[in-house]
C-alpha positions in Angstrom: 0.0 0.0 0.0 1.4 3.0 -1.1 -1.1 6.1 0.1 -3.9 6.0 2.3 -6.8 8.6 2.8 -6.2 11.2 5.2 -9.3 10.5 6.9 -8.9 6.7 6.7 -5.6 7.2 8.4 -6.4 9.5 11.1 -9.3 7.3 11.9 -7.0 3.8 11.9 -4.0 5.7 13.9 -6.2 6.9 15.9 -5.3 10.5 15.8 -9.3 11.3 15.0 -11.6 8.7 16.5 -14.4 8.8 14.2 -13.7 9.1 10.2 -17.0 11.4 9.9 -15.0 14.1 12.7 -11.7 13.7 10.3 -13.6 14.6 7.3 -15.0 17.6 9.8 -11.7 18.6 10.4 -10.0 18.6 7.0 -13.0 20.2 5.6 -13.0 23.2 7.7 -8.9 23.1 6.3 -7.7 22.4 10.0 -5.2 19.9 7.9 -2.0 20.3 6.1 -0.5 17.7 4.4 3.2 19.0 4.0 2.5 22.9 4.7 -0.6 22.4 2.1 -4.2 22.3 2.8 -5.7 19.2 2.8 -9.1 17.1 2.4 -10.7 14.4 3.7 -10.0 12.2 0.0 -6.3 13.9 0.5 -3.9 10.8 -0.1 -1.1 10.5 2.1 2.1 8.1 2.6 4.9 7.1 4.6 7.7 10.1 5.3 4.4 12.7 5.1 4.1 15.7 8.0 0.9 16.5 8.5 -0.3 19.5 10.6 -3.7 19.2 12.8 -5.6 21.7 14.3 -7.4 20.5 17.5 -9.4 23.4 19.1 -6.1 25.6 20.8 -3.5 23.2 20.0 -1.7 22.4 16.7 0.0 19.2 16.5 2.5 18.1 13.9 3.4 14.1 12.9 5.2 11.9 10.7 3.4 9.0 8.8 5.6 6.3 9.4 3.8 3.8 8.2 0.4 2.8 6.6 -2.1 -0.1 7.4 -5.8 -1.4 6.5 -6.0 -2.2 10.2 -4.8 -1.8 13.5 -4.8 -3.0 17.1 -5.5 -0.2 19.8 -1.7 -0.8 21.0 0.1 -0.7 17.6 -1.7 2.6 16.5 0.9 4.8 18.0 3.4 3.3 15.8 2.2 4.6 12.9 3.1 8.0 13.4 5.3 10.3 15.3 4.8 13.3 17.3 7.3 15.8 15.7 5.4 19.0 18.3 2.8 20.1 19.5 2.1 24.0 19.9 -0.8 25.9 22.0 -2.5 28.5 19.6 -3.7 31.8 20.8 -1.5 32.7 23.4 -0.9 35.9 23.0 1.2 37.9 25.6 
């Protein structure tokens, strides 16, 4: 397998929970795929950053590596944290 949907992805790494909210969230372009704007039918693959906006926080990951399916436990190693940032802290 050499792409996956974004929204298939973030649902089976379990970034997202629910496929329906990662199509939500891509849609209102809270998604990047390597700096660009992405959709819900976006394809992405292994070595990808993608950039997620989650309310106040924006967190960036690495797709390390695609599946159809996953076990609760091995989700985590599909991707890695690179950071996570709190948005709208203005001082």
């Amino acid at each position: 397998m050499e792409t996956m949907r974004l929204d298939k992805f973030l649902k089976i790494s379990r970034l997202i929970k629910r496929r329906t909210l990662a199509k939500e969230v891509a849609d209102k372009g809270r998604i990047n795929v390597n700096n660009l704007q992405a959709k819900a039918s976006s394809n992405v693959k292994v070595g990808d950053e993608l950039t997620i906006q989650f309310g106040q926080k924006l967190v960036t990951v690495k797709v390390e590596k695609l599946q159809e399916s996953t076990k609760k436990d091995d989700a985590a190693n599909m991707f890695t944290v690179l950071k996570e940032e709190k948005l709208g802290e203005e001082k």
